[in-house]
Every structure is written in C-alpha cells, then in structure tokens.
C-alpha positions in Angstrom: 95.2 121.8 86.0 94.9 119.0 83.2 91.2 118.1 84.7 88.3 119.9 86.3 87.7 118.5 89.6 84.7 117.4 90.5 82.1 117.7 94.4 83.1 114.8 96.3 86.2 114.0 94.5 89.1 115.2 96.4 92.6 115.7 94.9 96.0 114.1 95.7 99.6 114.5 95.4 101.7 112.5 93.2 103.0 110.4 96.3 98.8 110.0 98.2 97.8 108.9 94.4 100.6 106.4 94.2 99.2 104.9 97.5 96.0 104.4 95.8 94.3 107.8 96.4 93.6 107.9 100.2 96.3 109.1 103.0 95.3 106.2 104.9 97.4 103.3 105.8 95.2 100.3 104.2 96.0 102.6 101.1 92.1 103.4 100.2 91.2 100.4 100.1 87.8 99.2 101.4 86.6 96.0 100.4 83.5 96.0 102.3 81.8 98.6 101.4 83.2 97.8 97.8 81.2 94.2 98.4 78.2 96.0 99.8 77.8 98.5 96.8 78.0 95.5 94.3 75.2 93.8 96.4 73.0 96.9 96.1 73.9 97.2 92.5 72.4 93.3 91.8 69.3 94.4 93.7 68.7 97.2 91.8 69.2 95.0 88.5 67.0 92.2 89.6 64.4 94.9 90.2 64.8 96.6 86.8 64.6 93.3 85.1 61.5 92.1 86.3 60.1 95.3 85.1 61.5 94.5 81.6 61.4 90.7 81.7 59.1 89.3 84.3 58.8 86.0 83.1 62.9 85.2 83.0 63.4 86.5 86.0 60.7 83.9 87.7 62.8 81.4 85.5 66.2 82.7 87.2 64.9 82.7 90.9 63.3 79.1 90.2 66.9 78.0 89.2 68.6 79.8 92.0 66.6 78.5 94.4 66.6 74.8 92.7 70.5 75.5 93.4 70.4 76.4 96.8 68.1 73.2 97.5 70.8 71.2 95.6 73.3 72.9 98.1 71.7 72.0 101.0 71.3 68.9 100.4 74.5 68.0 99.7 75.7 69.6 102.8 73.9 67.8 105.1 74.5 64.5 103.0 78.8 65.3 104.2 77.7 66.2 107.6 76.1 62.8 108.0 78.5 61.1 106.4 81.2 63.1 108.9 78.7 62.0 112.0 78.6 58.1 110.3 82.8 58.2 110.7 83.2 59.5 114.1 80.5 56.8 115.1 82.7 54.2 113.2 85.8 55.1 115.0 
C-alpha cells in the first residue's frame, strides 16, 4: 500500500473513491454536518480570540450587533412599506 491507513479512515476502491469516498447514493456528501462543524469551528475561534485579544473582539461583537440592528431595521422598514401597498390597492 502507497499510504498507511489511519483509525477512523476507511478505505475505498478505485470506483467508491470516484464517487466521492462513501458507498452511499448522495455520494458522501453531507452538507449539514459540514455547516455544523464550521459553526463549531467559529465558536471555538471567537473563544480563543478573546483569550488573545479581548478588547478586538468587544470591537467585533459591537459591530456585529450594530449590523444586525441595521438589518432589522431595514426589514421591518420593507415590511411596512409592503403593508403601505396592499392598503393602497
């Protein structure tokens, strides 16, 4: 074998790898649980940089939720605008 193979990493045939390493239909595929890792990876991040950084990390969660506030306002300025038509109709 050109590799040693590692605990928890199975091996495939020429034709499973092709498929994108799993005999399953969706071809191995999982984007969820690809989306969830990622999530868990940003946690773990944010965590280790307040550690490091405290102080630019209160800077990045005052902009993030300065955004979000932005956001909603905006949304409920088209919802009103969208209840402002159907009342003009």
């Amino acid at each position: 074998m050109p590799f040693r193979p590692r605990d928890g990493k199975p091996i495939y045939c020429s034709n499973c790898f092709d498929k994108g390493g799993s005999g399953s239909a969706s071809g191995g595929n999982d984007l969820g649980k690809v989306i969830d890792q990622i999530k868990v990876l940003g946690s773990k991040l944010d965590r280790l940089l307040s550690i490091l950084a405290p102080n630019q990390v209160i800077e990045k969660k005052e902009k993030t939720e300065a955004k979000a506030e932005v956001k909603e306002k905006t949304k409920t300025k088209v919802v009103a605008k969208k209840v402002k038509a159907k009342k003009n109709k």
